[in-house]
N, C-alpha and C positions, 0 to 999 in steps of 0.2 A: 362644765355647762356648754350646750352646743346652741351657734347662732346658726339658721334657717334665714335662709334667703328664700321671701314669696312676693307674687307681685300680684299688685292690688289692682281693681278697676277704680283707677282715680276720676274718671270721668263717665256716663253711661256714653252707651254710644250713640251718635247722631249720624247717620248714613254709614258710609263704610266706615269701620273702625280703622283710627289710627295709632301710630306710636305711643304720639302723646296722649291719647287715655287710658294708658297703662303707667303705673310706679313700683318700682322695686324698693322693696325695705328689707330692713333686717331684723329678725326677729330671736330676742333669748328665749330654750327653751327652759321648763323647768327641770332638775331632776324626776327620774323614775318614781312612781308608788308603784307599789305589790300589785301586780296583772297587767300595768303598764308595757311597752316596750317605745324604742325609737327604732325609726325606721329612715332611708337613705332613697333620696328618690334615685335608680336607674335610667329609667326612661318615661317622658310623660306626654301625653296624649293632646294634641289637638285636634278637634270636630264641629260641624257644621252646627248642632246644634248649642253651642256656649253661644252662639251670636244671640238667638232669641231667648234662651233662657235665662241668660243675662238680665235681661231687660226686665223679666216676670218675677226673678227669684233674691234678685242684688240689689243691693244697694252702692252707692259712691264708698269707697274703702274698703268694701269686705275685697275677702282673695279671691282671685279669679276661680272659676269653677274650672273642675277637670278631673280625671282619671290619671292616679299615680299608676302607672303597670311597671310590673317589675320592681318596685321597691323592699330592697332588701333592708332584712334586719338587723342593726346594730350591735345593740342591749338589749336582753330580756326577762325581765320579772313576770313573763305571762310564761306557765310552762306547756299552754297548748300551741306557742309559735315560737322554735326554736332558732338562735342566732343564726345567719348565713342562709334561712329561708327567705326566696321570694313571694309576693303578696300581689294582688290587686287590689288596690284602693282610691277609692273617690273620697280622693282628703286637699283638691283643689291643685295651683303653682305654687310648689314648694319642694324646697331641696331636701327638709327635714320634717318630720312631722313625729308626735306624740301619739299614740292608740293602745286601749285599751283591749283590743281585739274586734270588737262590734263592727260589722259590715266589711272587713277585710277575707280575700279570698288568697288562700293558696296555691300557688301552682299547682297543677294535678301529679301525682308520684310521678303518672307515666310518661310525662316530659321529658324528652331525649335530650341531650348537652348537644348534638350537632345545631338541633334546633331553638334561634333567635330566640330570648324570652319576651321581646320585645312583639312580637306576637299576638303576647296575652293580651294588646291594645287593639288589635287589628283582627286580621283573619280569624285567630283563635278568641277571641275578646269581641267585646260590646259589639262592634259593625259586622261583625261573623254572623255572631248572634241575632244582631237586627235583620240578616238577610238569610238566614236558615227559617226563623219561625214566620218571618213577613212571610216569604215566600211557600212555605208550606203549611204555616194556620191560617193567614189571614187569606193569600191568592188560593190558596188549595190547589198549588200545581200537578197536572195528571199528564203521563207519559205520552208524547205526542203532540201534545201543545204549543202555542206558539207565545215564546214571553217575551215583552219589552220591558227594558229597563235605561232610563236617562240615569245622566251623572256615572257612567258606566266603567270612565278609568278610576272611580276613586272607591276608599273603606270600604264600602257597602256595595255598591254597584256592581263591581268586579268580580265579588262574592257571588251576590245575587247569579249574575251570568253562568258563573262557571257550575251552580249547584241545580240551575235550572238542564244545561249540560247531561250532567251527573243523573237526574233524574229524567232523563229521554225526552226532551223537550228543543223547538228550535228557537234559536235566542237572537234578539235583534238588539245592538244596543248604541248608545249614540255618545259622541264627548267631545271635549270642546279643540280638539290638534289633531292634525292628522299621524300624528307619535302615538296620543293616545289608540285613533284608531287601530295603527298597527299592531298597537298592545292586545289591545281586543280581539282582533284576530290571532293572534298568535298565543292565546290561552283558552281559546276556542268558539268565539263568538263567529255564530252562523250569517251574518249582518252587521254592518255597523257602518256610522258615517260621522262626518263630522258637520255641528249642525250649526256649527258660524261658517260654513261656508258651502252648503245645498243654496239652491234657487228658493227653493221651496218645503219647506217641514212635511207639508201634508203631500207634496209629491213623493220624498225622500222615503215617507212612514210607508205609504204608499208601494213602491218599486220594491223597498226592502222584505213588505210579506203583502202581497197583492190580496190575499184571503182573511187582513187583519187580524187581531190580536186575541186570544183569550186571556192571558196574563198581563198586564200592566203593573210593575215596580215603582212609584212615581217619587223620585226624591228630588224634583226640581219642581216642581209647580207651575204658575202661572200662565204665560204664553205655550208651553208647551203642550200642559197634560188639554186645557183646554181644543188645544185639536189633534193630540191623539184618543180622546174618550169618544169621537167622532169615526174612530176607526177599530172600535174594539169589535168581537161577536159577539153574538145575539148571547146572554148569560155571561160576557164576560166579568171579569171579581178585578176591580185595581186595590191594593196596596197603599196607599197614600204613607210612606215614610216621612218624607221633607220637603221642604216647598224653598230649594235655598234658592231660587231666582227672585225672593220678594224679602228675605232677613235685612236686607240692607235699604228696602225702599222708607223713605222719610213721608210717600204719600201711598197709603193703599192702592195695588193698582187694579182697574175694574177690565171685567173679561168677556166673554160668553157664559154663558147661562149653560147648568148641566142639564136641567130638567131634560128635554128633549131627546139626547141622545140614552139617558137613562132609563124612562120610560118605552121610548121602545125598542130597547135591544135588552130591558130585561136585567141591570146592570147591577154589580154590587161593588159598592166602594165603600174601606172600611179605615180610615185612620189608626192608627195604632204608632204603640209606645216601647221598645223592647223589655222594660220592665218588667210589664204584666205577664212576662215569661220565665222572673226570678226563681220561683219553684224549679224549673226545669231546666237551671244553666247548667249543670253539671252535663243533664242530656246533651246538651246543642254544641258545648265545649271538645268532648269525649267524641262524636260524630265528623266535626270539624277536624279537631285533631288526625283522625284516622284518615281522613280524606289528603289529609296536608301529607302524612305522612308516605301514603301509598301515590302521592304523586298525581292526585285529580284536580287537586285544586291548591292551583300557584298562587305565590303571593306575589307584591312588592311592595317594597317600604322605602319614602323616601323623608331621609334622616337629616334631621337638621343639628348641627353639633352646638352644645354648650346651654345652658340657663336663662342666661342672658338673654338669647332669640328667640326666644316664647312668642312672645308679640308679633316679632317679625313672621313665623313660622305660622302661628292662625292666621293673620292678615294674605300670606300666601297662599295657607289653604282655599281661605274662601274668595279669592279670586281665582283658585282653579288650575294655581302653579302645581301641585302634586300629585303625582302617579300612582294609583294604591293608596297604602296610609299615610299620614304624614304624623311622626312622631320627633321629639325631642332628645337627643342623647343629652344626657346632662355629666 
């Protein structure tokens, strides 16, 4: 019998999450049935969105939500996932887990061993993903363009940058250190600043593409998109990913009004979810991939070692300590 260590949201969250609304327990599994397997977390994923989802999806006690990447398998009584194969699985914080096979994905064959599996959570995985089809179904980026994207050293941002890049466009992006910036530039953002500490947002957006925006990536919300939608062009299309400048507010906070700038510049802004792209992740995977491999599009991952700092490791995401992704070696 194998015990699973996972940790639970002992408390919902009340502004920023802290330690103590997390508890780890221990959990026995059962033995196998026929099509069953157990599986061994590798590496496990923390992301901006478990803050709000949380709130909508959990309750006090269940296990934290999250994305197992790279869990390998044990045992297996299922003979379409064979022992020492990796997985992606959204089966929450946990070291061990029981699945039947339903909802679990394979590494693709054509995964090279030089290359991190750890990945499959990041560049090649979900935030890849989120910033291949944002950027190309919902902005409908076209060669030439000029795209903005906030949040720009992390999972998604980063992404977004380098494929806007990749697809002949100039890229302006913003974040919170001037580390970060340097990063941005040096995997080829055409602009970038750091926006705790410009004078001004709307001079900064401004100086960066004097001709404004057609693409807008917006995964911070609040104070900010409200005065870059102010600087879009006439047809610009924003993105709406994430709004993480307001996941931790305890009072909604109030803004500028779109109307205005939407109506007359003709604007489309479209929310979206990267789910609704599930049909198509082998596409966005297989494309990623080849981009990773031929050297267009760099990563970085910043690893936080052990099980245990689960907690610690989202509460640093979402203040903004991490580079890239931020994942968990277990």
């Amino acid at each position: 019998m194998v015990t699973a260590k996972v940790w639970v949201l002992k408390k919902h969250f009340e502004g920023f999450p802290k330690t103590s609304d997390f508890e780890m327990k221990e959990v026995a599994l059962a033995n196998l049935k026929d099509g069953e397997m157990l599986l061994e977390s590798v590496f496990l994923s923390v992301d901006p969105y478990m803050r709000p989802y949380s709130k909508r999806d959990m309750k006090e006690g269940d296990v934290m939500i999250g994305t197992q990447i790279a869990s390998r398998i044990v045992e297996s009584k299922n003979p379409a996932f064979a022992v020492g194969a990796f997985v992606v699985a959204n089966s929450g914080w946990r070291t061990h887990f029981i699945s039947d096979g339903r909802g679990l994905n394979l590494l693709p064959s054509s995964w090279p061993e030089s290359l991190p599996k750890s990945l499959a959570l990041g560049t090649i995985g979900m935030p890849g993903l989120t910033a291949y089809f944002g950027l190309f179904e919902v902005c409908k980026m076209k060669p030439g363009e000029t795209v903005l994207v906030n949040a720009a050293a992390g999972a998604v941002g980063s992404v977004v940058g380098q494929l806007a890049k990749i697809g002949g466009c100039k890229v302006v992006g913003c974040a919170g250190s001037d580390s970060k910036v340097a990063y941005l530039k040096k995997i080829g953002f055409d602009e970038a600043f750091n926006y705790k500490t410009v004078s001004s947002l709307d001079e900064a957006l401004r100086k960066a593409s004097p001709d404004g925006y057609d693409c807008f990536f917006d995964n911070v919300g609040g104070e900010f998109a409200s005065i870059a939608i102010n600087q879009m062009k006439k047809y610009g299309r924003i993105a709406v990913c994430g709004a993480i400048s307001q996941y931790n507010d305890s009072v909604p906070q109030k803004g500028p009004y779109v109307q205005f700038p939407m109506i007359f510049k003709e604007l489309s802004m479209k929310g979206f979810i990267v789910s609704s792209w599930s049909n198509r992740r082998e596409e966005g995977v297989k494309a990623l991939l080849k981009w990773v491999l031929e050297g267009k599009l760099k990563y970085h991952e910043q690893v936080t070692e052990r099980f245990e700092n689960m907690p610690a490791a989202f509460i640093g995401m979402l203040k903004g300590e991490n580079l890239g992704k931020a994942i968990v070696k277990v």
